[in-house]
C-alpha positions in Angstrom: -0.9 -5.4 -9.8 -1.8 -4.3 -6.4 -5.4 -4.8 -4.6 -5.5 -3.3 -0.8 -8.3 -2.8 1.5 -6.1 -1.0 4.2 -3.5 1.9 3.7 -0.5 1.7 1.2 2.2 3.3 1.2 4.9 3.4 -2.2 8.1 5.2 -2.7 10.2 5.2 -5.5 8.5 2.7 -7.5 8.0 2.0 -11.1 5.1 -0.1 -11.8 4.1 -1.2 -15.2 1.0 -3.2 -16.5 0.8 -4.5 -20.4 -2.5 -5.0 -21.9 -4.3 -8.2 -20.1 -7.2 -10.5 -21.2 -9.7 -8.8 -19.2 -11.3 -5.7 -18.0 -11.3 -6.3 -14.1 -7.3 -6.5 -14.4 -6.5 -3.6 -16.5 -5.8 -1.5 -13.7 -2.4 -1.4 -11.8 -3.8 -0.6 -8.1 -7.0 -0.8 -7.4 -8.4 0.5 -3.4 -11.1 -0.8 -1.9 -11.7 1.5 0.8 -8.2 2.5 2.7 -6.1 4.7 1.4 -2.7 5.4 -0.4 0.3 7.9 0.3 2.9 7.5 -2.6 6.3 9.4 -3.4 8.5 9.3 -6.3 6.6 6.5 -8.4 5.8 5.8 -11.4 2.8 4.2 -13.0 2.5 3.2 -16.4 -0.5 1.1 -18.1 0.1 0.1 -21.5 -2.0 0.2 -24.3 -5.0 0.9 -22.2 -6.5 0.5 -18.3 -5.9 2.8 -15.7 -3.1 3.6 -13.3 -5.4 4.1 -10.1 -8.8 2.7 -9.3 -10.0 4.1 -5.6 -13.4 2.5 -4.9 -14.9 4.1 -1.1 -11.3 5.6 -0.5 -10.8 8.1 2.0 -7.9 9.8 0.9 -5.3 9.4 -2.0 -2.2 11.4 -1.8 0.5 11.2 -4.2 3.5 13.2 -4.7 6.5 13.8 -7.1 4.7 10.8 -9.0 4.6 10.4 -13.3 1.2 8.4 -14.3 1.0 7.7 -17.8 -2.1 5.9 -18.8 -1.8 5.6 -22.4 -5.5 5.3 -23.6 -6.6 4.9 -20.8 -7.8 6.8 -17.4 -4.9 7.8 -14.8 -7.4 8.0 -11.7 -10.7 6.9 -11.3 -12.7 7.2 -8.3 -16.0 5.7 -7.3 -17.4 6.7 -3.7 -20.3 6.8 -1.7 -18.7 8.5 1.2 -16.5 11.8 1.3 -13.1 11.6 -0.3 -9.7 13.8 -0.8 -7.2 13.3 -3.6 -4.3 15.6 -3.5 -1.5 15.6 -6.0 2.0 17.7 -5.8 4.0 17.8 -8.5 2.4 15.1 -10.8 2.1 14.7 -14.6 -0.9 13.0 -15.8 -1.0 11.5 -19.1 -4.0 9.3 -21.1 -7.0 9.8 -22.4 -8.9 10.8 -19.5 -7.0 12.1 -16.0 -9.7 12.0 -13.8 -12.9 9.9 -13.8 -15.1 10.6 -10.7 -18.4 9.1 -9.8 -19.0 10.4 -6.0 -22.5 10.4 -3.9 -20.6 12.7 -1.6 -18.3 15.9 -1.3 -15.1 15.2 -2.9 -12.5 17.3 -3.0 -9.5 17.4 -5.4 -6.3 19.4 -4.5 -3.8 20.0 -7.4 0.2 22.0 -6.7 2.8 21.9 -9.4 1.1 19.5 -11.4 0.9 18.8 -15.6 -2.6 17.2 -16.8 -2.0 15.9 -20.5 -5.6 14.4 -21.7 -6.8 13.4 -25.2 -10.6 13.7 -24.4 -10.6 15.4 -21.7 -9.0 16.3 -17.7 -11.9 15.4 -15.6 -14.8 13.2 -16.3 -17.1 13.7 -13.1 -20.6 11.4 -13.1 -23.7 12.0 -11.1 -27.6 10.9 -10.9 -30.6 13.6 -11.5 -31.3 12.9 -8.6 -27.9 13.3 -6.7 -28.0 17.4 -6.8 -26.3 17.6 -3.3 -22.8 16.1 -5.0 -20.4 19.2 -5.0 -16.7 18.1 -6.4 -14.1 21.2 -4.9 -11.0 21.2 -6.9 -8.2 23.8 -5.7 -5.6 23.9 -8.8 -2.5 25.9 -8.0 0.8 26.6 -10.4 -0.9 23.3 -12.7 -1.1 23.1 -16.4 -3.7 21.3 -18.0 -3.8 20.2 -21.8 -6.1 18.6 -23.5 -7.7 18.2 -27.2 -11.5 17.9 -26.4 -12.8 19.9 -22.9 -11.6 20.2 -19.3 -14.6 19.1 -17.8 -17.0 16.8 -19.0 -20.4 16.1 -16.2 -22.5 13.1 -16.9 -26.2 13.2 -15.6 -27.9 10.3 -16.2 -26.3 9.8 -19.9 -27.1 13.9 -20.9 -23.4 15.6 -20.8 -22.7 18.7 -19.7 -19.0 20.5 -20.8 -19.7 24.4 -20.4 -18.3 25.6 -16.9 -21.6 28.2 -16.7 -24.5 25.9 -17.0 -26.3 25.3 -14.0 -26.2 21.6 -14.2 -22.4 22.3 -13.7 -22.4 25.2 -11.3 -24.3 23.7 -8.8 -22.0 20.2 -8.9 -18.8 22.1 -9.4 -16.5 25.0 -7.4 -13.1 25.4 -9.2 -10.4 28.0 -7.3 -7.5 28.2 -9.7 -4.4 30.3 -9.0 -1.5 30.8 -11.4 -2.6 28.1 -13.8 -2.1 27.2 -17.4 -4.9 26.1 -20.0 -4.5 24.7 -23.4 -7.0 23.4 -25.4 -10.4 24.4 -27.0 -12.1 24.8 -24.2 -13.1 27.9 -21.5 -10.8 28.0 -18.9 -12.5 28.3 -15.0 -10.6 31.6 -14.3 
């Protein structure tokens, strides 16, 4: 396990992380603040936990990188400041890809990347009274799969799945170009 405050920076690395006895630890990096830049690695949590946790990152950047999460979440990002995550040529495997609880513009930048999910791609939280969060995600040449939605928003415990309701809309700006969509849900485009 890794815990940074400052920037990392991983190449060709595969890290691996069994089940543990408790739930601070089931995580193999975890950012508080910083950053992370890595290439060619591989990340692997076993049965459960989560491959990334980036609490008040700026930036997470990672490239040519497999994250397989098992039951668990591959990224999950918690913010009160403005944040970018960008991924290029990724695959994403668990039950969730992306959990996201931001007070501030986040923006999400997938190239050449495959999103396997269970439950669902994206999980993205809010508060009623947090209408100014807006999550931009830019998908280009990706695939996404997944047996229950896409999206899922959480506002104060009511959730939202349907790409056209407002509660969405006004949290939400998907640009998709070239990408693939299987499951049972409506795709953004």
């Amino acid at each position: 396990q890794i815990r940074t405050r400052g920037h990392i920076q991983l190449e060709g690395l595969e890290l691996r992380l069994a089940a543990v006895d408790t739930e601070e630890d089931q995580h193999l990096i975890h950012l508080d603040g910083g950053s992370i830049n890595a290439k060619r690695c591989h990340f692997i949590v076993n049965p459960a936990g989560c491959c990334l946790v980036a609490d008040s990152a700026s930036q997470v950047v990672l490239t040519d990188c497999q994250l397989n999460a098992g039951a668990g979440c591959a990224i999950e990002l918690n913010s009160d400041k403005t944040a970018k995550l960008r991924f290029e040529k990724c695959n994403f495997t668990g039950d969730v890809n992306f959990q996201i609880d931001v007070s501030e513009r986040c923006e999400l930048e997938l190239q050449h990347c495959t999103m396997i999910a269970e439950s669902r791609v994206l999980e993205l939280f809010g508060d009623e009274d947090e209408r100014n969060i807006l999550l931009v995600v830019t998908a280009t040449n990706s695939s996404f799969k997944s047996r229950g939605d896409l999206i899922a928003f959480e506002i104060d415990e009511d959730e939202y799945s349907d790409l056209s309701s407002p509660e969405v809309e006004q949290r939400l700006k998907w640009h998709g170009t070239r990408n693939k969509y299987t499951g049972p849900f409506a795709t953004p485009e």
